[in-house]
C-alpha positions, 0 to 999 in steps of 0.5 A: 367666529373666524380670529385675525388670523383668518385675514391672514391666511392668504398672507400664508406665503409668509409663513413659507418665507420665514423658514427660509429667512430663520436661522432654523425652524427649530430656533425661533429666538429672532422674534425675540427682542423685536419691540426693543426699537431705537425709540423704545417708546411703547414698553416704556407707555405700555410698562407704566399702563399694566396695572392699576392704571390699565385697570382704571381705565377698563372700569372706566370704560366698563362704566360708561365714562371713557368716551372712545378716543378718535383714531386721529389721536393715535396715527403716526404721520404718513411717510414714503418708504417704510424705516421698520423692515430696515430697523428690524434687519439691522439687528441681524447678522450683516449677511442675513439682513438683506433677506430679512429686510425683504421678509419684513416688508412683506410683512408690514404690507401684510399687516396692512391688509390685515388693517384694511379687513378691520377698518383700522385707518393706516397708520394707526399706531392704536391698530399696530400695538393690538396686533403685536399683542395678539399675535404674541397673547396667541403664540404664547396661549396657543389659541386663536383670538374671535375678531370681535375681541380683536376689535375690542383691543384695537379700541382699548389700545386707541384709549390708553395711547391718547391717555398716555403724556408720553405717547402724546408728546413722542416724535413723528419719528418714534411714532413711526418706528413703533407703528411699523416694528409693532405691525411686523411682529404682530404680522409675523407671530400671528402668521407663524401661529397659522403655521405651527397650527398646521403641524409645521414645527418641531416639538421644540420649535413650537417651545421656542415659539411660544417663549417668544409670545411670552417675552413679547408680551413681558416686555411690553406690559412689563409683567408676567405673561401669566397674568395677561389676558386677551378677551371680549373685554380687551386686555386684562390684568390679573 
């Protein structure tokens, strides 16, 4: 069964631009740190989530007593033009973030084909946040991921997101900012994943890469990426 990716392989052009926009092929270090946002918001709802509240919650599910949380509880407001691709640059040296700003939006406009492929209403924070950790699980595994368990996260994500007091209680801002920073990371990790697959990377490169997918997934879920997988029955916790 084709994964998430596939959606992305007419999105390809952007595995192209990003080896003009990074410092190096070799050096993929800039995709590190990109969840640390002005508003870090999801480390801090995803951190307290990556145990045994994480676990509750599946057996919940598991069992037939967690209803499916509606989309509408994890939208971020609709906005005009995006804040995300500028949030991301302005963490880059001055003389790149022009260049990086424009690779970014490419990205989210990317990411939102990716939602139209999945049913994934527009700015479904719940959509972002399983893109970002697939796009991280598959760099850091090396694998692709079916679209069935990808679907499976987004509604796992859509759950934990509606049961978090913090996520229920962030601004319209911080709703924002995550939706679109997520969605760009997981749009350029799973695309860079496509290229790497393709022999488009140097040995180093492809080690750098995947460190990268293993501190996305660290700082997010707070614990080792080891002990984090990506299924048919969504994220799991060992």
């Amino acid at each position: 069964m084709p994964g998430p990716t596939a959606a992305l392989r007419a999105a390809f052009v952007l595995a192209s631009a990003l080896a003009a926009t990074a410092p190096a092929q070799a050096d993929y270090a800039p995709f590190q740190g990109y969840v640390e946002m002005p508003h870090a918001l999801a480390p801090m709802i995803m951190g307290n989530l990556a145990t045994e509240h994480l676990k509750h919650l599946n057996e919940r599910r598991a069992q037939g007593a967690l209803a499916a949380a509606p989309a509408e509880a994890t939208m971020a407001p609709p906005a005009g033009a995006p804040v995300g691709p500028h949030a991301l640059a302005a963490t880059f040296p001055p003389e790149r973030r022009a260049q990086l700003e424009q690779a970014f939006t490419t990205a989210l406009q990317q990411y939102h084909q990716l939602e139209a492929r999945f049913a994934i209403p527009r700015n479904d924070v719940a959509g972002a946040m399983a893109a970002y950790i697939a796009g991280s699980y598959m760099a850091y595994r090396n694998v692709d991921l079916p679209d069935g368990d990808f679907r499976t996260l987004v509604g796992q994500m859509r759950g934990v997101l509606s049961d978090s007091p913090a996520f229920r209680g962030s601004t319209a801002l911080q709703r924002r900012e995550i939706y679109e920073q997520l969605a760009i990371v997981g749009m350029l990790m799973a695309t860079s994943h496509e290229a790497f697959k393709r022999g488009q990377a140097t040995p180093d490169a492809a080690a750098n890469f995947r460190r990268t997918g293993k501190s996305n997934l660290e700082t997010l879920l707070k614990t080792d990426a080891d002990r984090v997988s990506v299924s048919g029955h969504g994220l799991e916790i060992r």
